[in-house]
C-alpha positions as CSV (number, residue, x, y, z in Angstrom):
1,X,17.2,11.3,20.7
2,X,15.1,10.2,23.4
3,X,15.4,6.3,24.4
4,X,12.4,4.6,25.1
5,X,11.7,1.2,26.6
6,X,8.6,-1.0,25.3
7,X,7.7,-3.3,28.5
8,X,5.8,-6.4,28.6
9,X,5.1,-6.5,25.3
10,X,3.8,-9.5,23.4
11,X,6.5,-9.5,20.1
12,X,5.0,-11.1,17.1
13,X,8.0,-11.0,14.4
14,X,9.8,-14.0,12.5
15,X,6.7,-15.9,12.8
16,X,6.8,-16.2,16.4
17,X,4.9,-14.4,19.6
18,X,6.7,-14.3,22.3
19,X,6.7,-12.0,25.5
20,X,9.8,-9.9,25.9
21,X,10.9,-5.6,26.2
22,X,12.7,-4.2,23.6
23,X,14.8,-0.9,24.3
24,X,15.0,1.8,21.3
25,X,18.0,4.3,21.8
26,X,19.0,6.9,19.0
27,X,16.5,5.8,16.5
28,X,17.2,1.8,16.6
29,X,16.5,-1.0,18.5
30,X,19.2,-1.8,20.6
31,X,18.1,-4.5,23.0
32,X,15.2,-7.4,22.7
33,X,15.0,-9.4,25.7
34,X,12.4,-10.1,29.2
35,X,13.4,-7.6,32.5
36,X,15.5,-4.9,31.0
37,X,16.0,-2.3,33.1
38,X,15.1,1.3,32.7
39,X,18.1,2.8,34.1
40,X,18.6,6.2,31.8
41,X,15.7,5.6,29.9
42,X,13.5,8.6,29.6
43,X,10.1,7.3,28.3
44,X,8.5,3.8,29.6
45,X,5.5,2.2,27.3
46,X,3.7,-0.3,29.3
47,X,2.5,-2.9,26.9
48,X,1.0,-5.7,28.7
49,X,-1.9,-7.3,27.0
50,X,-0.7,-5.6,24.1
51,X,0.5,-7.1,21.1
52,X,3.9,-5.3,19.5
53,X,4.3,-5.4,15.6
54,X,6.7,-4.0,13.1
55,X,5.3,-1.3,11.7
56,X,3.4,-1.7,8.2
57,X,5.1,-0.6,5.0
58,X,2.6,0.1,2.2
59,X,4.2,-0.4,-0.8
60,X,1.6,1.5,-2.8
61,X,-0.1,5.0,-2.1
62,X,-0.9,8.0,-3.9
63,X,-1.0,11.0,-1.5
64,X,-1.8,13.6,-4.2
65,X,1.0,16.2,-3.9
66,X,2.2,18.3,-5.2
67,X,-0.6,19.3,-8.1
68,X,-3.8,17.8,-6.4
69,X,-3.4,18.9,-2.8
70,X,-7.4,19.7,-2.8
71,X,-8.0,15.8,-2.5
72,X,-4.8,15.4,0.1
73,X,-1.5,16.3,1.0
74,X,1.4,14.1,1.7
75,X,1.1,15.6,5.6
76,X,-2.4,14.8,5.6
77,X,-2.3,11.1,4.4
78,X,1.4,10.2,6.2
79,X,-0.7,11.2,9.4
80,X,-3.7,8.9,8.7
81,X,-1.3,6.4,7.9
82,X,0.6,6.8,11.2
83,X,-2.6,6.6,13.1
84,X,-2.9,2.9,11.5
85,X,0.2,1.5,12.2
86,X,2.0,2.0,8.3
87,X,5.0,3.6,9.2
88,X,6.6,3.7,5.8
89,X,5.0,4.3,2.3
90,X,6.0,4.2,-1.3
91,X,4.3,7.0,-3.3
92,X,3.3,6.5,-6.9
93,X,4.5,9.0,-9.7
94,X,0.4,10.1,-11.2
95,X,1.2,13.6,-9.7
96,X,0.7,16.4,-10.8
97,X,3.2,17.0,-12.7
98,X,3.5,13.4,-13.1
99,X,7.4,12.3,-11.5
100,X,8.6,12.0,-14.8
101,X,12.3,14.0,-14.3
102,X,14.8,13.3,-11.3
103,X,13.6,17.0,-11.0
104,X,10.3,16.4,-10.0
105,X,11.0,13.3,-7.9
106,X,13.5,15.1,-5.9
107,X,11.0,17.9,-5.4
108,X,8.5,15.2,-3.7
109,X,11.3,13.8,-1.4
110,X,11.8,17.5,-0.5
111,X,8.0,18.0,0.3
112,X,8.1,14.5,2.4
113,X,11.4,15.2,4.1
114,X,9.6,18.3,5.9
115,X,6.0,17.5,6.4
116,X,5.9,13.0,6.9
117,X,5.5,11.7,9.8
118,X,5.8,8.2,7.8
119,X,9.3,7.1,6.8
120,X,9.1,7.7,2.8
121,X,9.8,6.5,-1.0
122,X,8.7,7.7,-4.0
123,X,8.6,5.6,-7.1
124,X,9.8,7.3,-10.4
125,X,7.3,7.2,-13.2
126,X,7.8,6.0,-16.8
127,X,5.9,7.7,-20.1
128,X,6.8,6.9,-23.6
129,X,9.4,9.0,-24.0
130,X,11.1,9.5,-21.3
131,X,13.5,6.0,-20.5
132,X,16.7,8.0,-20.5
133,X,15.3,9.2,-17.6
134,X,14.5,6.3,-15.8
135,X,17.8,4.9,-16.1
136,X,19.3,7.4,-14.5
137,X,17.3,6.6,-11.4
138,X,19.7,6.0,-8.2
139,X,18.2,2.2,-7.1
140,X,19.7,3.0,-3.6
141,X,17.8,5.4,-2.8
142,X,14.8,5.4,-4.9
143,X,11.9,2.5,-4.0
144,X,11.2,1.4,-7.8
145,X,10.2,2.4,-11.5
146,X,6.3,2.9,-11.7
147,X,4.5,1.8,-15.5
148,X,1.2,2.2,-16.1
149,X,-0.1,-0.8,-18.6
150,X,-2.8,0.5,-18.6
151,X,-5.2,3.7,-18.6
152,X,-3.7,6.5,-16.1
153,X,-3.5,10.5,-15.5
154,X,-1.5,12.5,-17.8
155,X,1.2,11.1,-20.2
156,X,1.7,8.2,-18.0
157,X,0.1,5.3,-20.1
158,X,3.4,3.3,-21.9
159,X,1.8,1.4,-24.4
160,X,4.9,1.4,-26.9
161,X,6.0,-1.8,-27.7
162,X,9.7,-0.6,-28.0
163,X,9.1,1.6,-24.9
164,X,8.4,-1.6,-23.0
165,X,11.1,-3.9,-24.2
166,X,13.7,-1.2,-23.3
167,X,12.4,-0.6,-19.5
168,X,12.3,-4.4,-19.1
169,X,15.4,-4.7,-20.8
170,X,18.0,-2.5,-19.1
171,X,16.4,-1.4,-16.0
172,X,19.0,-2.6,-13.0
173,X,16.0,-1.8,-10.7
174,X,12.3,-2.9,-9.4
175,X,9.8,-2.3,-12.1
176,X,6.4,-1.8,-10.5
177,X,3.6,-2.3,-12.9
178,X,-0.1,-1.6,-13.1
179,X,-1.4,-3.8,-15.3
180,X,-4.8,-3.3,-17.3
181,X,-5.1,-4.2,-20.9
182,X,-6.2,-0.4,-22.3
183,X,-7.3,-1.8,-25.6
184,X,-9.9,-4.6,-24.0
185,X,-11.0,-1.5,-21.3
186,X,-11.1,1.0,-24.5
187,X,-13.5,-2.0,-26.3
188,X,-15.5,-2.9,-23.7
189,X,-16.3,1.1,-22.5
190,X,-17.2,1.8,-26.1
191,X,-19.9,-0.8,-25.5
192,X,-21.4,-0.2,-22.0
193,X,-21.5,3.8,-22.9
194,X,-23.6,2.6,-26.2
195,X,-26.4,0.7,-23.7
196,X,-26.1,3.0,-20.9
197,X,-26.2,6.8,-20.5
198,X,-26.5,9.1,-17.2
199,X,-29.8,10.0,-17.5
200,X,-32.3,9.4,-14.8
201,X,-34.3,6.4,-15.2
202,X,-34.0,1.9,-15.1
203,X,-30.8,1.9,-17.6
204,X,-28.6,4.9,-15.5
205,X,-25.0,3.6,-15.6
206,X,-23.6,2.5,-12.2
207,X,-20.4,1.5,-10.5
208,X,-21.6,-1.9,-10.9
209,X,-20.3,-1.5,-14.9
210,X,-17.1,-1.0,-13.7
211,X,-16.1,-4.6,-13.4
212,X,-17.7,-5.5,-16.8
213,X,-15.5,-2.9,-18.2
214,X,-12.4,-3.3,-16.4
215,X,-12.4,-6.8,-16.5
216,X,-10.4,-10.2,-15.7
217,X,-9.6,-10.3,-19.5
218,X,-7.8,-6.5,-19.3
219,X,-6.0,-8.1,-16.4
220,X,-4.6,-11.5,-17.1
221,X,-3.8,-10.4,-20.8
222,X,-1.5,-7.0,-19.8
223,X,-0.1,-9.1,-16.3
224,X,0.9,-12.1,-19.1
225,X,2.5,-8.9,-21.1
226,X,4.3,-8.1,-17.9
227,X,5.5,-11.4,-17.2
228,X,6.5,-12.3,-20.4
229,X,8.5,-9.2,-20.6
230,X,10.6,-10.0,-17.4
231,X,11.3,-13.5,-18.2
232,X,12.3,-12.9,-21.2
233,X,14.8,-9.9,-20.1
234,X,15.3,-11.2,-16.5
235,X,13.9,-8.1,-15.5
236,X,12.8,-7.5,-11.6
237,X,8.9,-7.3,-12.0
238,X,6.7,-6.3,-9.2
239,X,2.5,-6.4,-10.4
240,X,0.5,-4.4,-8.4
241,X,-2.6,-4.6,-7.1
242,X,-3.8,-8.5,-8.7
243,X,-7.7,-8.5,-8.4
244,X,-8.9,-11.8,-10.3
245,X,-8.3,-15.4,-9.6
246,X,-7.7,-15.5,-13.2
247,X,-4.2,-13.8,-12.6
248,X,-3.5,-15.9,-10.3
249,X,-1.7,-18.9,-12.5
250,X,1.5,-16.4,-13.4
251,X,3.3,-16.6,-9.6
252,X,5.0,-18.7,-8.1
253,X,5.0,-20.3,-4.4
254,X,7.9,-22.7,-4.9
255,X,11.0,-19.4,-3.9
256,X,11.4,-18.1,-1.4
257,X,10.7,-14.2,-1.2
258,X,14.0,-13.5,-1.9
259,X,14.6,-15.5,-4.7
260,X,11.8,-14.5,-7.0
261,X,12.5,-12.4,-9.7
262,X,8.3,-11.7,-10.3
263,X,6.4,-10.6,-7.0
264,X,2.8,-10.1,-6.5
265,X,0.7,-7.4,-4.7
266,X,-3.0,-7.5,-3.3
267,X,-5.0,-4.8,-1.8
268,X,-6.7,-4.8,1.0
269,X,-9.7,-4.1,-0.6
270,X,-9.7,-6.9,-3.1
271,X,-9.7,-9.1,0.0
272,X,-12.3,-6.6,1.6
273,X,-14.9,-5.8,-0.9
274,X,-16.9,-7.9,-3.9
275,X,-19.0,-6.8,-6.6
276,X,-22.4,-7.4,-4.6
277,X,-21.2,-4.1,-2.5
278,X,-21.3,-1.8,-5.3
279,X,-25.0,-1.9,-4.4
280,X,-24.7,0.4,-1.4
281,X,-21.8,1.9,-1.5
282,X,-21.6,2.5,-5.3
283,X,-18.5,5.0,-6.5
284,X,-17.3,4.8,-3.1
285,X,-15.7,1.5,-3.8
286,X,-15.1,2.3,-7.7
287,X,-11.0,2.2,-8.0
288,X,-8.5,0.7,-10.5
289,X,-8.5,-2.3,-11.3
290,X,-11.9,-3.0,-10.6
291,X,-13.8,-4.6,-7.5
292,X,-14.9,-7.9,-8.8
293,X,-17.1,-10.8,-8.2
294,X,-16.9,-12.5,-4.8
295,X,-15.0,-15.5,-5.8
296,X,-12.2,-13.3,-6.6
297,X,-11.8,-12.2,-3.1
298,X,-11.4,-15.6,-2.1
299,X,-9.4,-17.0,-4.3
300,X,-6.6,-14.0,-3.9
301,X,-7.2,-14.8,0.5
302,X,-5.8,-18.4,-0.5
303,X,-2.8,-17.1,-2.6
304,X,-1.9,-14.7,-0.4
305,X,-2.1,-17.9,2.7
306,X,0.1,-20.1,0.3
307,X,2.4,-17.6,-1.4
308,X,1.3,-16.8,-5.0
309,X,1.2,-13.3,-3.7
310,X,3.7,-11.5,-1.4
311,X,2.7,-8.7,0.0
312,X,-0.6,-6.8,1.3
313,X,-0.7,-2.6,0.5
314,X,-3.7,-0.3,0.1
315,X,-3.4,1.3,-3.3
316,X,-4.4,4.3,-1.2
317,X,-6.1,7.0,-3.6
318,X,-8.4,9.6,-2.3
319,X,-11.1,12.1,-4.0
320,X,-12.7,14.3,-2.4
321,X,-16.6,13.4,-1.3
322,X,-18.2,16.0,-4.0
323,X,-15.8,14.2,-7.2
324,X,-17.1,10.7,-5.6
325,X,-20.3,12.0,-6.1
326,X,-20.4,12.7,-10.1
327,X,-22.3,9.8,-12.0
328,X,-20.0,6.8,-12.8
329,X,-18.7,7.7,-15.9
330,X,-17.1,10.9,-14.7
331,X,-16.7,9.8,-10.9
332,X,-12.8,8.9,-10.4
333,X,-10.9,6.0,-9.2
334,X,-9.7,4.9,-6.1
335,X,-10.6,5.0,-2.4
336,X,-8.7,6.0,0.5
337,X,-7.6,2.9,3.4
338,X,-4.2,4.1,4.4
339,X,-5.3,4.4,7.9
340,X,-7.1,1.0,8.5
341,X,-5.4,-1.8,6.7
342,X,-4.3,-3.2,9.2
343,X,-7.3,-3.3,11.3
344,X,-9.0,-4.6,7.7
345,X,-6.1,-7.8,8.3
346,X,-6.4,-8.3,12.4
347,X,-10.4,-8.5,11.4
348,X,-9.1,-11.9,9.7
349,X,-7.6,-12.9,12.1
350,X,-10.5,-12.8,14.2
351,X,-12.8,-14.3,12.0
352,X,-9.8,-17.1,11.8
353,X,-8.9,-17.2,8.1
354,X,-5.3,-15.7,8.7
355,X,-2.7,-16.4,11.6
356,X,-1.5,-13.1,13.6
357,X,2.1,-14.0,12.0
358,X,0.9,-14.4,8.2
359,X,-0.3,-10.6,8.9
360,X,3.2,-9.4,10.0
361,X,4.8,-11.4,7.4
362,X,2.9,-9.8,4.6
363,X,2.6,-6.7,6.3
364,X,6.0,-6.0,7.3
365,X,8.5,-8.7,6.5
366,X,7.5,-9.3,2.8
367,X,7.4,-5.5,2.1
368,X,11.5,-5.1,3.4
369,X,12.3,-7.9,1.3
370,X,10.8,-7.5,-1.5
371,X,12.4,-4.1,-1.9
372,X,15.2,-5.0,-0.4
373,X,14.6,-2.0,1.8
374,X,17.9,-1.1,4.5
375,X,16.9,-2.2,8.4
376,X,13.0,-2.3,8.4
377,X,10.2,-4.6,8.4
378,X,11.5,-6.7,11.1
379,X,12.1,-6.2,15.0
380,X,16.0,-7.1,14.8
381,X,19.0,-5.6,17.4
382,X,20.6,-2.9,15.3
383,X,17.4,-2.2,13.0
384,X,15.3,1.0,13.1
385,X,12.8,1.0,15.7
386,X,9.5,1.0,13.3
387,X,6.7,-0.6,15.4
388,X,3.1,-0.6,16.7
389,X,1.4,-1.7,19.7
390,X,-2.3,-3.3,18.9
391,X,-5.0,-4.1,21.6
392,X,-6.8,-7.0,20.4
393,X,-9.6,-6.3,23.2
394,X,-10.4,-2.7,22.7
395,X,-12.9,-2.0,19.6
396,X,-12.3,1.4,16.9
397,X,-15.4,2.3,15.1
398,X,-14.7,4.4,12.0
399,X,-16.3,7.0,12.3
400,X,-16.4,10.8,10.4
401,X,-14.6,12.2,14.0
402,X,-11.9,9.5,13.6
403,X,-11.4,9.6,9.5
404,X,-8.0,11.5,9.5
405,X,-7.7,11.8,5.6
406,X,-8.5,14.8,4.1
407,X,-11.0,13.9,2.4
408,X,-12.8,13.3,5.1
409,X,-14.7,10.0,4.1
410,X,-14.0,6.1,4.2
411,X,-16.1,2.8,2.7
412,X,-15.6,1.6,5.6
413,X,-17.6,4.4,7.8
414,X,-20.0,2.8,10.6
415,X,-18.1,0.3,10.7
416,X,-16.6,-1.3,14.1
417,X,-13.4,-3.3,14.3
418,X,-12.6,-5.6,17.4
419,X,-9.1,-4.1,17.7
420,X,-7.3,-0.6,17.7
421,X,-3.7,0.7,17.0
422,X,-2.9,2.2,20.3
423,X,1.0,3.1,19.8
424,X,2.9,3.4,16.7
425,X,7.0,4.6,16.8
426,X,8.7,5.9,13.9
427,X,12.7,5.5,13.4
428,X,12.8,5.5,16.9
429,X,10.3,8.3,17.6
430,X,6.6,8.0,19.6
431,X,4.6,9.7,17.0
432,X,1.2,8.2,17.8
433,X,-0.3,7.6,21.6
434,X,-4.1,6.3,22.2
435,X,-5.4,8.9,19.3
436,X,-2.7,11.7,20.0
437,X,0.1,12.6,17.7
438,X,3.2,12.9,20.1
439,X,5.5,15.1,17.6
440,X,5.7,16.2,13.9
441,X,9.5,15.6,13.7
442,X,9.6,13.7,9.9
443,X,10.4,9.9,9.5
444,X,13.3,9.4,7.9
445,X,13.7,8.4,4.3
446,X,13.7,5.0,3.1
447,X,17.5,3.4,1.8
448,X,17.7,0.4,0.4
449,X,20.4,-2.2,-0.3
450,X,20.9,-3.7,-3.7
């Protein structure tokens, strides 16, 4: 394997910048200090001015394969992701067929170990009946068990009580939960569909129903279910995706990382967007759980700053432009932002509400500790050589040239970003270059240590 030497480059890792080269040989990072010398090394990356990052682990996606490769494929999406600096992704289990047998997981780590250029995980899902499954689910190699608490594709939703108790119970693993009341949702759908119908005219149902529908109450009561559940067993809970202040009273900031035993996601998105933007961008922005009022947003930006919640991901989950344009109540969920999260974080930066190494830490660090993930998140001696070079002076407009996800689209189309993700290495590989993919060798698979 080709070694590479990163020059000049301005390190932010460990909550510190400093200046310094690192050298990557065979995969890893094997020396981080000023003046190395390029004797033997093949290929030299310039960095100066630059600034040099772990790369981004997204600990949520849905890349669509196998079953709905129309929308994307896991090549398609691994690519946009590289292009934005995630170099490792865990992939949920709403496939189709839903990753419901060590069968059909092991058929999406083949499909990944050939086509992504991201390192990869897959979570294995849960249903109602199939727990004898789940627990036979190798924790060393697999990123986590996926529950839907709420409404989902296929057989996924576990609403049984018993079903429930037993995963929390006697899983020896992460348990990864989406959590949405489906009774409240159920109640509260009933009721909108009775005032509103999709006929033309003052009272046509939009996307702004979908946070009256999906709402804080669906939230806090099935993320109180969750928690309750894990404390009780002394389960490993991870909640995905918390979108309402309300929510916000279950975590903790008093552990460290390390020590919790309940974690908390947020989506870029739920930082990005409020309800008022349903207005012009309508289903584009429609996703599970819902987009909600603007004091949300803010209120998840200060948990994130002081702990409550641990990590940022995307929740990644493209349709296609023609599905996005049904009327809401058959238009489906979720958006695709795999390629520009961390652009969507730097833009904090700027504006000064977050610190470059509160980005990295939630980013990167948070991610590979969380899951406990083997040699990643981190720019250590003797870890894989995951990383991406960002130039804080030079702007990226998105635009429908740039958009690299198969579906084609992006929210956040027109509009421009004060930095751009120049460089991005892969176990040790240069995959991405100044908008060029440099190979399609795979990234490696995700291990982790527990």
């Amino acid at each position: 394997m080709t070694k590479l030497l990163i020059r000049n480059a301005r390190l932010v890792n460990e909550g510190q910048i400093i200046e310094t080269d690192v050298l990557i040989e065979s995969g890893f990072i094997s020396q981080i200090k000023p003046g190395l010398s390029d004797t033997g090394t093949i290929q030299i990356i310039d960095a100066k001015g630059k600034y040099l990052l772990p790369g981004v682990i997204d600990d949520q996606v849905h890349f669509r394969e196998p079953g709905l490769t129309h929308k994307a494929t896991i090549q398609s999406e691994a690519r946009a992701a590289v292009a934005g600096g995630v170099t490792s992704f865990m992939e949920m289990p709403n496939t189709v067929p839903n990753a419901l047998t060590q069968e059909l997981l092991a058929q999406k780590y083949a499909i990944a170990a050939s086509t992504s250029l991201a390192n990869y995980s897959f979570f294995m899902g849960a249903s109602n009946d199939n727990l004898d499954e789940v627990l036979r689910t190798n924790p060393d190699t697999v990123c986590g068990i996926k529950v839907f608490m709420g409404s989902s594709t296929g057989s996924m939703l576990v609403d049984n009580e018993q079903v429930l108790d037993g995963l929390f119970r006697q899983s020896p693993m992460l348990i990864a939960t989406h959590c949405e009341d489906e009774a409240t949702i159920r109640i509260n759908t009933e009721r909108y569909k009775r005032e509103y119908s999709d006929q033309t005219g003052p009272r046509q149902a939009t996307a702004a129903l979908h946070p009256l529908i999906r709402n804080e109450e669906a939230c806090l009561k099935s993320s109180s279910l969750a928690v309750e559940l894990a404390r009780q067993h002394n389960a490993r809970l991870h909640i995905l995706h918390i979108s309402t202040a309300d929510e916000l009273i279950l975590f903790d900031n008093k552990l460290p990382l390390t020590e919790k035993r309940i974690t908390a996601e947020v989506c870029v998105h739920h930082l990005w967007f409020d309800s008022d933007d349903y207005a012009t961008l309508g289903n584009q922005i429609k996703c599970n759980p819902a987009i909600k009022a603007p004091h949300h947003k803010v209120a998840l930006l200060a948990a994130l700053i002081d702990d409550r919640l641990d990590i940022v991901a995307t929740d990644h989950a493209p349709h296609t432009w023609a599905e996005k344009q049904h009327p809401y109540w058959q238009a489906p969920s979720g958006l695709p932002l795999v390629q520009h999260p961390l652009l969507m974080m730097l833009e904090f930066v700027e504006q000064g509400k977050l610190s470059l190494e509160t980005v990295v830490r939630k980013m990167c660090h948070a991610p590979a500790d969380c899951f406990q993930i083997d040699r990643r998140g981190y720019v250590r001696e003797g870890y894989w050589a995951d990383l991406v070079l960002v130039d804080i002076a030079q702007p990226t407009t998105v635009s429908s040239q740039n958009i690299l996800y198969q579906c084609g689209w992006s929210p956040l189309e027109g509009h421009t970003f004060g930095a751009s993700i120049t460089h991005t290495i892969v176990s040790g590989k240069l995959v991405y270059e100044n908008g060029q993919f440099m190979t399609n060798q795979p990234g490696e698979r995700l291990l982790f240590v527990r």
